[in-house]
C-alpha positions in Angstrom: 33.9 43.5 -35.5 31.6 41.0 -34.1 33.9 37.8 -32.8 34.5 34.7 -34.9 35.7 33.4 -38.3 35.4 35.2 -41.7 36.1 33.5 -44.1 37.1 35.8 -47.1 37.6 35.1 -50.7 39.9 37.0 -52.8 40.6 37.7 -56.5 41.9 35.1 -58.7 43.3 37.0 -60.7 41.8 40.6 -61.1 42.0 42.7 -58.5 39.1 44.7 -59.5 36.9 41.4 -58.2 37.9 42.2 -54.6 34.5 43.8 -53.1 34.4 46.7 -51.1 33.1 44.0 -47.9 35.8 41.8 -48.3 38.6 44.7 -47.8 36.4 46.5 -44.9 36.7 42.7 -42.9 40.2 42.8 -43.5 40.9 46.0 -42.4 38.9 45.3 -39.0 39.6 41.7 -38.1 41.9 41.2 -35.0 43.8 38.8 -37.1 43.8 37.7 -40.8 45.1 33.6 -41.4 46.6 33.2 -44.3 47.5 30.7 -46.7 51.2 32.1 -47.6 51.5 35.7 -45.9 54.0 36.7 -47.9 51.3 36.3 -51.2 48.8 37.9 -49.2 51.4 40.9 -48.5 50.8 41.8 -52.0 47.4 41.9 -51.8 46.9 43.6 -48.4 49.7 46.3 -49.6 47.6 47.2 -52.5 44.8 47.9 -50.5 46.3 49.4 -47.4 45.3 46.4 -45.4 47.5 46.0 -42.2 46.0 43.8 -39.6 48.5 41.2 -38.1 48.5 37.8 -39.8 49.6 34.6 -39.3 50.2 31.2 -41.7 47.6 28.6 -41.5 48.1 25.9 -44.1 48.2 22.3 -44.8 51.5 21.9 -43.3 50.8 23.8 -40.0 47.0 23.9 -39.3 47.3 20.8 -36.8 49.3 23.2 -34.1 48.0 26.6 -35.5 43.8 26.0 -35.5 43.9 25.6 -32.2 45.1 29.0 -31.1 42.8 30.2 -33.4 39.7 29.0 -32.0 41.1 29.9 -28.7 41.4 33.6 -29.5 38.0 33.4 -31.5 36.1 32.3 -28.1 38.0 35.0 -26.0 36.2 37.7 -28.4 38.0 38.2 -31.3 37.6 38.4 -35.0 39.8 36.6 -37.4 39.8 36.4 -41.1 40.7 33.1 -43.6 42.3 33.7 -46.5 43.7 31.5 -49.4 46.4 32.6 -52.0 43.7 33.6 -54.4 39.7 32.4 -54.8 37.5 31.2 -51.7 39.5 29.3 -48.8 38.4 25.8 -48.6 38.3 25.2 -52.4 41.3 23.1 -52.9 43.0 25.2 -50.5 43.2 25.5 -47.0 40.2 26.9 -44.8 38.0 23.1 -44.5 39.8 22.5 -41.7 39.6 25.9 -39.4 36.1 26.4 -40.1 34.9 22.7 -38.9 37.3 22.8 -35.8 35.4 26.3 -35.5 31.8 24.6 -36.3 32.6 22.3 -33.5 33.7 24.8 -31.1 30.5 26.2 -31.2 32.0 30.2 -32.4 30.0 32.0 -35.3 31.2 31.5 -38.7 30.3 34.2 -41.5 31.6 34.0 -44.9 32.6 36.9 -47.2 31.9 35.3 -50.6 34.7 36.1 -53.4 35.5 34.2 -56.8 36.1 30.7 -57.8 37.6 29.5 -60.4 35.5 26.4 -60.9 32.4 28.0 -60.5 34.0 31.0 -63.2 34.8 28.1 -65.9 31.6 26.1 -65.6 30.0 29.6 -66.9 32.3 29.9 -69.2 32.1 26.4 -70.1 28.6 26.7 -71.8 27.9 22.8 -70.5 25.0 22.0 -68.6 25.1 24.0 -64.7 22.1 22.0 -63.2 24.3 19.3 -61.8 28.0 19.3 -61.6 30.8 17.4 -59.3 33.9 19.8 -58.4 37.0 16.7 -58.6 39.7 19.0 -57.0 42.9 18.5 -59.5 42.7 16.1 -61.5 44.1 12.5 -60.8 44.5 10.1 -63.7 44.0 7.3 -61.2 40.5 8.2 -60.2 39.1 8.9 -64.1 37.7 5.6 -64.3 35.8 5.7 -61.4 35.0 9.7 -62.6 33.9 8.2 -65.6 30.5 6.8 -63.9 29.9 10.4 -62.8 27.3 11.4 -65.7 26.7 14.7 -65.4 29.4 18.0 -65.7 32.6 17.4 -64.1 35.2 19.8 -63.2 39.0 19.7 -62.2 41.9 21.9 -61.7 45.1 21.1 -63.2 48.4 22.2 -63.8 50.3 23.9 -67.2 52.7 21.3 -66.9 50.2 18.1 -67.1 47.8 19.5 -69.2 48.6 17.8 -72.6 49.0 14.4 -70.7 45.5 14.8 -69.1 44.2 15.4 -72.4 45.5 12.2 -73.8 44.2 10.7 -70.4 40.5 12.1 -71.3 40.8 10.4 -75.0 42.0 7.7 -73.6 38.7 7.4 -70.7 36.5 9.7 -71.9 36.6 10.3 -75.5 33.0 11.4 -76.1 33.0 13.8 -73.9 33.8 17.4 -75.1 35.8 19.6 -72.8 36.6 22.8 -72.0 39.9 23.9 -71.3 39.7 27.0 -69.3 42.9 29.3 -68.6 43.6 32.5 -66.7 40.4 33.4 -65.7 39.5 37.5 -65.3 43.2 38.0 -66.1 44.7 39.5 -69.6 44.9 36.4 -71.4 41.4 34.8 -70.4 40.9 32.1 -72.8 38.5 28.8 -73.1 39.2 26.2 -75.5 36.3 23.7 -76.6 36.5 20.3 -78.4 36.4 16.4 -78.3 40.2 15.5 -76.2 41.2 14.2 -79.7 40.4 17.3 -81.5 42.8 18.8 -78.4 45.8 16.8 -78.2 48.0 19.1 -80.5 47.1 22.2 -79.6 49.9 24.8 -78.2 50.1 23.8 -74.4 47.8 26.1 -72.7 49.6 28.4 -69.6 49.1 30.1 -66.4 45.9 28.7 -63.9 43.6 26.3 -65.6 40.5 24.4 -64.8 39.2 21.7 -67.0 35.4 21.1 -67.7 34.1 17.9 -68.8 31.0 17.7 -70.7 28.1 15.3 -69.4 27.8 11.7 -71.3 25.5 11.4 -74.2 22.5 9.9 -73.2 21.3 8.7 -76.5 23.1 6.6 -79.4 24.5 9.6 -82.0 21.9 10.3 -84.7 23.0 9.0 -88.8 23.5 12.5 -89.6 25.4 13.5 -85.9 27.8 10.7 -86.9 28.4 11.7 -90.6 29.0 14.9 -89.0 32.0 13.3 -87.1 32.6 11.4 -90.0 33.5 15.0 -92.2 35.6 15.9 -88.7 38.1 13.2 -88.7 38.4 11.8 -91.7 41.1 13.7 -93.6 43.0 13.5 -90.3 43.9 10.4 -89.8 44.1 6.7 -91.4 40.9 5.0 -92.2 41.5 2.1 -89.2 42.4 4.9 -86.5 39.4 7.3 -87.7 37.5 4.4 -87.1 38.7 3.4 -83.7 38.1 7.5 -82.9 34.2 7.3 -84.5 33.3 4.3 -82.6 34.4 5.9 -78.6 32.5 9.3 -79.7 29.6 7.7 -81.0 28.9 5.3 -78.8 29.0 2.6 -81.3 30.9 -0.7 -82.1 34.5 -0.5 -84.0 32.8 -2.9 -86.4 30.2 -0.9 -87.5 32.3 2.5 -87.5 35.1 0.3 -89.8 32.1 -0.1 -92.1 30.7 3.0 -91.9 34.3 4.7 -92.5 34.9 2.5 -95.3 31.6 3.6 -97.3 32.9 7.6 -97.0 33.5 8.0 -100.7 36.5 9.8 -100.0 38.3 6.9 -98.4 39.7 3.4 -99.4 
């Protein structure tokens, strides 16, 4: 192996995603730097991998990049690896490739899967211009809000129904995507306004949250009797109303009215 950093992306989730490049680096490497070695001991048992490793992680990469570099510009090879996905990507591996950017070694990258990247596919929303928001931070979707275009975050099984409300709360014309488990059994991506979303069964296992760029026009008569239809057997007439006016981008005065004329409601 030619000397310097690899850094190596590994399955999320199916191990049938590993490529054939990624395990031959492995194999070869002087030393692989892992997120958690005892997670990548799994991986590397599966495929007979069994260069030395060491930890390198958010909690130890101060005293451990270092040595790395060191080794790297006394001629040998050294893979990065996260738990699961690409290193660097909410996980560690930012870091240990600038420290090895500014020592001047070579830097190659063994591309793998992401899980962002996966669910804005699986998404359907609009790829041409997206912002990845790490996991999602309630405190921050304000300020997200401004961002127009496709958003994405990671979050966790145990937040996700509070996130949702968050997103009806922020961004309630927004559809979104709730994407779980990606390549694994129970794949699964869930569409809909947060609303429609807040009483679903809690999603489990990994999942990454899309957000749907902001309408750029004022909802059509037809678009909004659409919504109209969607929510009105759900839900008092004053609520329904309150819900029309944040999807369709129009006054709660006007959606009151336009509520109250549904011939279905009093």
């Amino acid at each position: 192996m030619q000397s310097g950093l690899y850094v190596v992306g590994t399955p999320i989730g199916n191990l049938s995603d590993f490529s054939p490049r990624a395990i031959e680096v492995l194999k070869n490497v002087d030393l692989i730097a892992a997120e958690d070695t005892r997670v990548f001991a799994k991986l590397a048992s599966h495929f007979d991998i069994k260069t030395s490793r060491i930890s390198c992680h958010e909690h130890n990469e101060r005293d451990v990049i270092p040595k790395l570099i060191e080794k790297i510009q006394n001629g040998k090879s050294i893979a990065a690896v996260s738990d699961a996905g690409m290193p660097g990507i909410s996980d560690p591996g930012f870091c240990l490739v600038r420290a090895a950017r500014a020592a001047g070694v070579n830097v190659y990258v063994v591309p793998g899967p992401v899980a962002a990247i996966s669910a804005l596919v699986l998404s359907g929303f609009p790829t041409d211009r997206f912002t990845f928001c790490g996991f999602f931070d309630e405190k921050k979707l304000r300020e997200d809000n401004k961002i127009r275009h496709t958003i994405i975050y990671y979050e966790s099984p145990n937040r996700i129904m509070t996130t949702i409300e968050a997103l009806n709360r922020i961004m309630p014309e927004r559809q979104i995507a709730i994407v779980r488990e990606i390549t694994k059994l129970h794949e699964e991506t869930i569409i809909g306004y947060p609303a429609d979303l807040m009483h679903i069964e809690p999603p489990r296992g990994e999942i990454v949250i899309v957000v749907a760029p902001a309408p750029e026009h004022k909802m059509s008569d037809s678009e909004i009797s659409d919504i109209i239809n969607d929510i009105a057997a759900k839900t008092s007439t004053k609520t329904a109303a309150a819900d029309l006016a944040k999807r369709a981008g129009i006054s709660k005065k006007e959606a009151y009215k336009r509520m109250l004329n549904k011939g279905d409601l009093k």
